[in-house]
SEDRENKOL-895995 format. One record per residue (C-alpha): x, y, z. Coordinates in steps of 0.25 Angstrom, whole numbers, plus 5000, padded with zeros to 4 digits. Example, Ala and Ser with C-alpha at 12.3 -4.5 7.8 and 13.67 -1.06 7.14 Angstrom:
# residues 2
504949825031;505549965029;
***
This chain:
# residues 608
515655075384;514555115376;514455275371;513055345367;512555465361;511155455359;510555555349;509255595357;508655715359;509155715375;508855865377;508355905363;509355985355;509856055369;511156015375;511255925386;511955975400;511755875410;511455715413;511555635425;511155495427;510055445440;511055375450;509755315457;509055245445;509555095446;508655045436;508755155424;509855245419;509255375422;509955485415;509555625417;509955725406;509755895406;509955985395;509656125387;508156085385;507856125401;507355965402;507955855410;507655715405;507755595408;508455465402;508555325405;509955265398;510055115397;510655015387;510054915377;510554775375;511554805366;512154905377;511755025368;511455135377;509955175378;509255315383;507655325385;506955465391;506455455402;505855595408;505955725403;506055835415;505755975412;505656105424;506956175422;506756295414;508056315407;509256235403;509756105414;510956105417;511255975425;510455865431;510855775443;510555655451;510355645465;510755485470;509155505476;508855535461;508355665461;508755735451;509255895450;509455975438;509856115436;509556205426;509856355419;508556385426;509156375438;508456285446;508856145451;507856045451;507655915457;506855805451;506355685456;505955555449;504455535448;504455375452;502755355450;502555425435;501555325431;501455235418;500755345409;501655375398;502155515397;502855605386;503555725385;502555845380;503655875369;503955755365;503455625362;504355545373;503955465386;504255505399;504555395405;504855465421;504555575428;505355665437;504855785445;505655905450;505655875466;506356015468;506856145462;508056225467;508156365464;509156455469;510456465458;510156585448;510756515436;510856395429;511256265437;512356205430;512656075439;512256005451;512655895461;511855805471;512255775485;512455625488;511255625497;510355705486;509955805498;510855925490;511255975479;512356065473;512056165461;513056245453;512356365444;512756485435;512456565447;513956545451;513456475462;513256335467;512056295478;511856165487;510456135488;509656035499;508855965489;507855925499;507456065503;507656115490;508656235497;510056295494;510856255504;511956345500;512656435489;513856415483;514356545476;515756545477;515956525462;516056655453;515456585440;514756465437;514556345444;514556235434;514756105442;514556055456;514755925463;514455875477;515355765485;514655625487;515255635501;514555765505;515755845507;515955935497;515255995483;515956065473;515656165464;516456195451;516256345443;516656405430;517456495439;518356405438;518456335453;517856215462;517356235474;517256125484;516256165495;516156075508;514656045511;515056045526;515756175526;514756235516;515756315508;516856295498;518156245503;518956245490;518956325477;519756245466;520156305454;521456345453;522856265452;524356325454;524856355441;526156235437;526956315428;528256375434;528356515440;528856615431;529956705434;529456815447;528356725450;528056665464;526856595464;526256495456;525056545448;523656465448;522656435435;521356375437;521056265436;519556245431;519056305417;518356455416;517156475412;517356445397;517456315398;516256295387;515356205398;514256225407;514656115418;515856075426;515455985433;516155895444;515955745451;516455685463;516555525464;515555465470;516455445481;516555575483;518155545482;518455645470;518055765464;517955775449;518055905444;518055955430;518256075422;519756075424;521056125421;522456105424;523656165420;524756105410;525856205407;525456305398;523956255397;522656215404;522356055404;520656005405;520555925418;519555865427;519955875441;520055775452;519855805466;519855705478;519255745493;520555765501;520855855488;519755925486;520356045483;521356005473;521355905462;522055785463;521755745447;521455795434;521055725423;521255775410;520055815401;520755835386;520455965379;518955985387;518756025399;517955925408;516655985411;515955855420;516155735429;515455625432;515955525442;515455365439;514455335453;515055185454;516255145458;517155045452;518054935456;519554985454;520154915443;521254825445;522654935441;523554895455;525054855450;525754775459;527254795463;528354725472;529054815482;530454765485;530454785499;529354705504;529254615491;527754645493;526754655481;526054795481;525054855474;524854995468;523855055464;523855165451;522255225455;522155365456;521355365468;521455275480;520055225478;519455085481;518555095469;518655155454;517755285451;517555335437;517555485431;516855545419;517455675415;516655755404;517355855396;516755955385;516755815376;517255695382;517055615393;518255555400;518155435411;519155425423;519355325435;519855355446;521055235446;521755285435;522055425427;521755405413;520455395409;519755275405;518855335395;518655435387;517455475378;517355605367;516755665357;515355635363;514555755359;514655885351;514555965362;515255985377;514855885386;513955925399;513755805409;514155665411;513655575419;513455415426;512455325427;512255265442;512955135438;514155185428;513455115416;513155255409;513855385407;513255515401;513855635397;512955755391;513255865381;512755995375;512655935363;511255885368;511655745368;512155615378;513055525378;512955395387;514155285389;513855155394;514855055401;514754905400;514654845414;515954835422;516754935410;516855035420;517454935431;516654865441;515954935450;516154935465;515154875473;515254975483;514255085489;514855225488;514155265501;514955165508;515955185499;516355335505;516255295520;517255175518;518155235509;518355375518;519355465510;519055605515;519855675525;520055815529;521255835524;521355895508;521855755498;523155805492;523755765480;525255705482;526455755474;527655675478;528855595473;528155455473;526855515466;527855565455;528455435452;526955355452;526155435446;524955335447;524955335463;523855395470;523655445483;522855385494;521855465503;522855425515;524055465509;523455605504;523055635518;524355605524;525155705512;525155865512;524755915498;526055935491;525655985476;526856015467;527356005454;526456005439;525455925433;525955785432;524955675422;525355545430;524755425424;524455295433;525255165428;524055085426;523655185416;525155195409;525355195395;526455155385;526255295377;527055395384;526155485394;525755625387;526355745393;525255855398;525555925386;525355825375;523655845382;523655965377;523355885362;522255825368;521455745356;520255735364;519355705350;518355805345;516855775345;516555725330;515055725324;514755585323;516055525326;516255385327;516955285338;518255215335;518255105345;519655045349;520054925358;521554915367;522454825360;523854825363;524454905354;524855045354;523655125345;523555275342;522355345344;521655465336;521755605340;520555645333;519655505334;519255465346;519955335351;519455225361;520055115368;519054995376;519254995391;519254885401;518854985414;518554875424;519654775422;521154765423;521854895415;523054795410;522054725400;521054775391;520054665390;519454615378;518154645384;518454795385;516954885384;516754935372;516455045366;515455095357;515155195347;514255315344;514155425333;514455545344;515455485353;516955435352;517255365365;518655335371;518755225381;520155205386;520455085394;521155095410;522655125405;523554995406;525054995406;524954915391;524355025386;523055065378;522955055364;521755055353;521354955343;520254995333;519054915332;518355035325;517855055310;518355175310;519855135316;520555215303;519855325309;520655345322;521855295316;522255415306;522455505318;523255415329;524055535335;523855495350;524055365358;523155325367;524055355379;523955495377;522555505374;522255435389;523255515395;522555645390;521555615401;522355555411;522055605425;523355685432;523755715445;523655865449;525055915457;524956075458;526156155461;525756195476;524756135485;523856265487;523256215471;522056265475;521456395483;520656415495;519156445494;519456595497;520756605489;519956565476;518856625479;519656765477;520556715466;518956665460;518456825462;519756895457;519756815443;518356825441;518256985437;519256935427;518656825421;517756805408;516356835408;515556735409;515156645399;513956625394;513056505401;512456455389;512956435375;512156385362;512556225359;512456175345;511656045345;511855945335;510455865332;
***
């Protein structure tokens, strides 16, 4: 694994609010990026031979008026951006641009592509915050300031229809890969799933029954939400689904803990749409984007066998958290870190901070996991690389034929199970068959279960020891500390970022010698956790700068993984979420008493 900042004028001195990667474009990297400068340009990211990441400008493309906001691939490779000007704009790749040799007026710099704007889509009265792409390319859905949300027919260039359910603004949208659903996610607070077959929302997420004990003379259990207000100091909220279409990645979360609020990113499955299943823990910042990696993996190799005395039989168990025949990968990015997930087990396998100066906007994947991009305000990129096969090894498999052969949706809601045996195995999951088979029974508090193939020796922390989180501060300049797994207990900084080498694709009992690994840059401290074994993971320096991470060795390892550990949700009742029509009343009631509105633009510092 390889991290890179490159020091580049990517969108002059202006921040930088979106960046998404061509999943068509076999033979390059093709790595769109929008900014403050009102320009989309074009990159084309590749490594040289001694694996050093590379980026080369490719085309410059200039019609928006004001600021953009976001840009998006279609799997046709069109490509749509949205802008403070309120327009969407769809472009398309000039394939015959001839061999004369082009420059930008500006600048001295060579165009080495051209792309042409195919269609303009007018009909939001605000800026155009986030967009998401149908599967087949034919639509579109875009969330504005407007506090509304419109699905377009691309083709014809129409609204199709208006969303304004929301009562402020529309920061994020997604739409399922199996055509079922798109969601849209505000700053009032709420998600709304809308059925594309029903053409209107049937849930409006966004608040939980309140865990703490009645007081005396009271009957009922009071609720809090469960998503940030409009303070959070982000333009974008931006879910993912799989690319199964299996989960729902939501972000922007909260959850309760006592006497205080806990950052989360939410996790959804289709027999739950309507209630969380997951959460995975963000640290200090609330997550503001996901991006879900387009290839799948092979699972790795965590079954435990067991001998039951009755039969005398070996039997297998398995520790994943979903019952899925293959692995998928998560990125979740908070105001300043990335975090990675998979979905066999709850800690996160990697974990990468003090990046940039200013809030991350975007993050996304190359077509073939080789790259991952995250943008900030700060104007600048940075771009990880993975070695072949560090991720895992990808399943050969198409996804087309993927979701007809593994079929997991019913018409009946997914629930999540509380019961005696879940209590005592923690790290059992539920399959699609049981769930559809089991009422919903939702009862007791929030519970942080940890699966045994990512146990510890150190002591799991309770939910309030998270409340120290030491997720490390952005330095100017600040060098890496690179650390191996050795077999020894180690301490870890509080303040200096700590790493540890990870063997993703192989066994989780043995850290191999051969681990990936990691490099260094002057903006970026990079934290890569290997998949949790029962021995433990411990850190060896390998660093000139080891005395440096050694004078503040205040936390172990275990607790820093554990900070992020993804955490069952159990809600006191099993009406955990309101109806369209009951949230929609409990919306307008608490909207003549909230804050004004804040304003949609603030001034970023830029550091040349």
């Amino acid at each position: 694994m390889k991290l890179s900042t490159p020091e580049i004028a990517w969108h002059g001195k202006e921040p930088i609010f979106s960046v998404d990667f061509s999943q068509v474009s076999t033979s390059l990297w093709r790595l769109a990026s929008a900014g403050g400068d009102s320009d989309i340009k074009m990159w084309k990211v590749g490594q040289d031979e001694d694996g050093n990441i590379t980026t080369e400008f490719l085309s410059n493309l200039s019609r928006h008026t004001k600021t953009v906001n976001v840009v998006r691939f279609s799997n046709t490779d069109f490509l749509a951006s949205g802008s403070d000007d309120g327009t969407i704009i769809i472009w398309k790749f000039a394939e015959n641009y001839g061999n004369d040799k082009r420059y930008l007026e500006t600048e001295d710099i060579e165009i080495h592509e051209s792309w042409s704007a195919s269609k303009i889509l007018r009909g939001h009265l605000e800026d155009v915050y986030d967009i998401a792409w149908s599967k087949d390319a034919t639509r579109l859905i875009s969330g504005s300031v407007d506090n509304s949300a419109i699905v377009w027919d691309v083709d014809k260039g129409q609204k199709l229809f208006i969303l304004k359910e929301h009562t402020h603004y529309v920061q994020g949208v997604a739409w399922d890969p199996q055509n079922q659903y798109y969601t849209t996610l505000s700053s009032d607070r709420s998600l709304r799933i809308y059925s594309i077959d029903k053409q209107r929302s049937i849930h409006n997420i966004n608040k939980f029954p309140s865990s703490r004990p009645l007081k005396e003379g009271e009957t009922k259990r009071k609720y809090y939400r469960i998503f940030h207000e409009e303070t959070l100091q982000s333009f974008f909220r931006r879910p993912d689904f799989t690319p199964d279409g299996k989960l729902l990645i939501v972000p922007a979360g909260q959850i309760e803990d006592k006497d205080d609020m806990k950052n989360t990113t939410f996790v959804f499955t289709r027999n739950s749409i309507s209630k969380p299943v997951l959460c995975l823990f963000s640290g200090q910042k609330a997550s503001v984007a996901v991006r879900c990696c387009p290839v799948l993996f092979e699972k790795r190799s965590t079954k435990k066998s067991s001998t039951v005395d009755d039969d005398n039989d070996d039997t297998e168990k398995s520790n994943d958290m979903f019952d899925l025949p293959y692995r998928m990968i998560i990125a979740v990015a908070t105001l300043d870190s990335i975090i990675l997930y998979d979905t066999q087990q709850k800690l996160p396998f990697a974990y990468i901070s003090c990046v940039h100066y200013a809030a991350l906007t975007d993050i996304t994947w190359s077509f073939d996991a080789k790259f991952l991009v995250v943008s900030s305000a700060d104007g600048y990129c940075s771009l990880v690389a993975f070695a072949d096969g560090e991720l895992g090894i990808r399943r050969n498999i198409e996804l087309d034929d993927n979701l007809q052969s593994q079929e997991v949706e019913s018409t009946s809601k997914r629930k999540l199970i509380s019961s005696d045996d879940d209590a005592k195995s923690p790290c059992s999951f539920v399959s699609d068959q049981e769930v559809n088979k089991t009422p919903v029974k939702m009862n007791g508090t929030l519970k942080s279960t940890v699966a045994s193939d990512c146990s510890l020796e150190a002591q799991t922390p309770s939910i309030d020891q998270l409340s120290n989180d030491s997720t490390p501060k952005a330095a100017k300049r600040a060098k890496l500390i690179t650390l191996c797994t050795s077999n020894e207990n180690s301490p870890t900084s509080n303040k200096t970022c700590s790493k540890a080498e990870t063997n993703i694709g192989g066994n989780e009992n043995a850290v191999s010698e051969h681990s990936p690994k990691i490099s260094t840059t002057k903006r970026a401290t990079l934290i890569t956790l290997s998949p949790a074994t029962n021995k433990g993971i411990h850190n060896k320096s390998e660093s000139n700068d080891s005395s440096q991470s050694k004078e503040n060795c205040n936390t172990t390892e275990s607790e820093f993984l554990h900070q992020y550990s993804a955490t069952k949700i159990e809600l006191p009742s099993s009406d955990a979420t309101s109806s369209s029509e009951e949230s929609d009343k409990i919306s307008q009631s608490t909207q003549s008493s909230a804050s004004p509105k804040p304003p949609r633009r603030v001034n970023f510092k830029t550091i040349s």
